[in-house]
C-alpha positions in Angstrom: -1.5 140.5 3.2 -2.1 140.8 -0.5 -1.7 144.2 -2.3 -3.2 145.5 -5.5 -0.4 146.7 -7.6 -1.4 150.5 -8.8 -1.5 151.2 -12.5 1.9 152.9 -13.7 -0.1 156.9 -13.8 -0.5 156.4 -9.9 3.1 155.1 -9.3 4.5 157.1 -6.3 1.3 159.1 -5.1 -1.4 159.1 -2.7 -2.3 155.8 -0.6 -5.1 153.6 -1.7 -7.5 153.1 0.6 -6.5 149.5 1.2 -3.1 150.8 2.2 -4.6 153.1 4.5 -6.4 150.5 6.0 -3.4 148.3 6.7 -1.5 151.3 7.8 -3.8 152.0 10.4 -6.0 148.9 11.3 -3.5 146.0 10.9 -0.4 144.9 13.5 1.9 144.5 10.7 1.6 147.3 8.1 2.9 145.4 4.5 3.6 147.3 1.9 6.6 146.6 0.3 7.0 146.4 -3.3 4.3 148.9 -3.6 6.3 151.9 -5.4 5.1 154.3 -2.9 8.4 156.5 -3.8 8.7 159.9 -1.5 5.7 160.8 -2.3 4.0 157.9 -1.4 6.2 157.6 2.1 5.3 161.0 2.4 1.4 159.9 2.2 2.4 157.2 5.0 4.6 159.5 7.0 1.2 161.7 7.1 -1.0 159.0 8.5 1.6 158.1 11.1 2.0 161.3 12.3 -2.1 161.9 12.3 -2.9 158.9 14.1 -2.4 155.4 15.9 -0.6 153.5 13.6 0.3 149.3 12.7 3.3 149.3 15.2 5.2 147.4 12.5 6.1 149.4 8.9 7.4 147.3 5.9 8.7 149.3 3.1 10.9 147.3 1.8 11.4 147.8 -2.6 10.0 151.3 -3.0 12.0 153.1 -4.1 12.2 155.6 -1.2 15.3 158.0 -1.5 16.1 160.5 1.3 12.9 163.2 1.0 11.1 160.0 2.0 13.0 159.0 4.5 13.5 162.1 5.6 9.3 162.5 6.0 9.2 158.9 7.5 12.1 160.4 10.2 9.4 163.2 11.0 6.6 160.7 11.6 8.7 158.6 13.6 9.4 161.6 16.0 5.8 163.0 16.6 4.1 159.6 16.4 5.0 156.8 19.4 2.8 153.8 17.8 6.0 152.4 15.0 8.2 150.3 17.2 9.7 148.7 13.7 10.8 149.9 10.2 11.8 148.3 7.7 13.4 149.7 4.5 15.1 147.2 2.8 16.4 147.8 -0.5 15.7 151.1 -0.8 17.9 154.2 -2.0 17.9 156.6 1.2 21.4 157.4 1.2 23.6 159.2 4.0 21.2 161.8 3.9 18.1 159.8 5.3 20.2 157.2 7.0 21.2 160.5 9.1 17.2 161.9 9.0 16.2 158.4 10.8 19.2 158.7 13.3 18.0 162.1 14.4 14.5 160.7 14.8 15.6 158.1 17.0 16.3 160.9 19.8 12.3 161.7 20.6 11.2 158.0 19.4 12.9 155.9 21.5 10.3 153.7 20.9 11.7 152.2 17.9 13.4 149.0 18.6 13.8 147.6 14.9 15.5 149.7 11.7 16.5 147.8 8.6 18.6 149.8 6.3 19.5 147.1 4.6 21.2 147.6 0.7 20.5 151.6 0.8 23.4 153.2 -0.5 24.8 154.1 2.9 28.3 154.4 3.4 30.9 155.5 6.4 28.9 159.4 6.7 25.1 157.9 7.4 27.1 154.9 9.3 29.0 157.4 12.0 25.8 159.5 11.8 24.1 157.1 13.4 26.9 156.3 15.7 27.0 159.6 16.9 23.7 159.5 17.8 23.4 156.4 19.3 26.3 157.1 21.5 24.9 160.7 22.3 21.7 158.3 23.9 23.5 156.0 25.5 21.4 153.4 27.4 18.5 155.8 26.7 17.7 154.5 23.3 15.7 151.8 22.5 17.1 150.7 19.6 17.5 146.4 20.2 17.9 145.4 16.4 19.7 147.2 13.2 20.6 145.7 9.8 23.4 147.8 7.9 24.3 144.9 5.8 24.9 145.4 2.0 26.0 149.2 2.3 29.0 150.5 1.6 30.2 151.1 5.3 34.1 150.3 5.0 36.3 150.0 7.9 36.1 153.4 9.1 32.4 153.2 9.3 32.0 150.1 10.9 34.6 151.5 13.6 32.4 154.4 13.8 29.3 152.0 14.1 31.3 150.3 16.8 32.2 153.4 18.6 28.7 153.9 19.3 27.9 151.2 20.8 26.5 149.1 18.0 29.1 146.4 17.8 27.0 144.1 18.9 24.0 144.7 18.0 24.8 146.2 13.8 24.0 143.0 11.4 
C-alpha cells in the first residue's frame, strides 16, 4: 500500500479519498505515517463506526494523543469489523490507553492492540488490568504490546494481576 503524503495545510484533517478506500475496501487498512492527528482518527473512528470496515487498522506514527484514541475507543465499541489496532508510536497517554481498555468490554472482538512507545505508564497499565480481569475469559484479547512505556514494577504487577502475564510484550 502506497500513501500520498498530504500537503502540510491538510495535516490532521479529513480522510482523502484513497484513505477511505483503504479504510473500507482493503483487509489491511495502512495508514501509518499519515499525520492523521485526532482529527484525522476522529475522521477514521467515523467511518468505522458508519460501516464495515478493513478488519485490520494501522496507525502507527500519527500523532494521535488521547481525544483520538479516545474517538478510535468509541468506534471500536459500536463497530464489530476491527479485530486489530495498531498504534505504535503514538502519544495516547493513560488517558486513551484507559479509553481503549473500556472499549474492549462491548468489542470483544479485538484480538490485537499495540500500544507500543505511547507514553503509558503504571495508571493506563492497571487500567487495562482492571479491565481485563473484570472480563475474565470473556475477552478476546490474544495479543498486546506495552513495550517502550513507562510501566515500572507496579504496573507490570498490575498488568500481571489481570491476567496479562503472559500474554503483555
Amino acid at each position: 500500500l502506497v500513501l500520498v503524503p498530504r500537503p502540510r495545510d491538510q495535516m490532521g484533517g479529513p480522510l482523502s479519498e484513497e484513505a477511505e478506500e483503504k479504510l473500507l475496501i482493503e483487509e489491511v487498512a495502512d495508514l501509518s505515517r499519515s499525520t492523521l492527528g485526532d482529527e484525522g482518527a476522529a475522521a477514521v473512528a467515523d467511518l468505522v463506526k458508519g460501516t464495515s470496515t478493513a478488519p485490520t487498522l494501522l496507525l502507527a506514527r500519527n500523532g494521535i494523543g488521547p481525544i483520538g484514541a479516545e474517538a478510535l475507543s468509541d468506534a471500536l465499541a459500536a463497530s464489530h469489523s476491527v479485530t486489530t489496532l495498531s498504534l505504535f508510536k503514538n502519544k495516547i497517554g493513560d488517558a486513551g490507553l484507559t479509553h481503549l481498555a473500556e472499549a474492549l468490554v462491548p468489542a470483544r472482538n479485538i484480538s490485537t492492540l499495540n500500544v507500543r512507545d505511547n507514553r503509558i505508564t503504571r495508571v493506563g497499565a492497571e487500567a487495562l488490568a482492571g479491565v481485563m480481569q473484570r472480563l475474565g475469559e470473556a475477552c478476546g484479547l490474544e495479543f498486546l504490546n506495552v513495550s517502550d512505556n513507562a510501566l515500572g514494577p507496579q504496573g507490570e504487577f498490575g498488568m500481571a494481576r489481570g491476567g496479562l502475564r503472559s500474554r503483555a510484550r
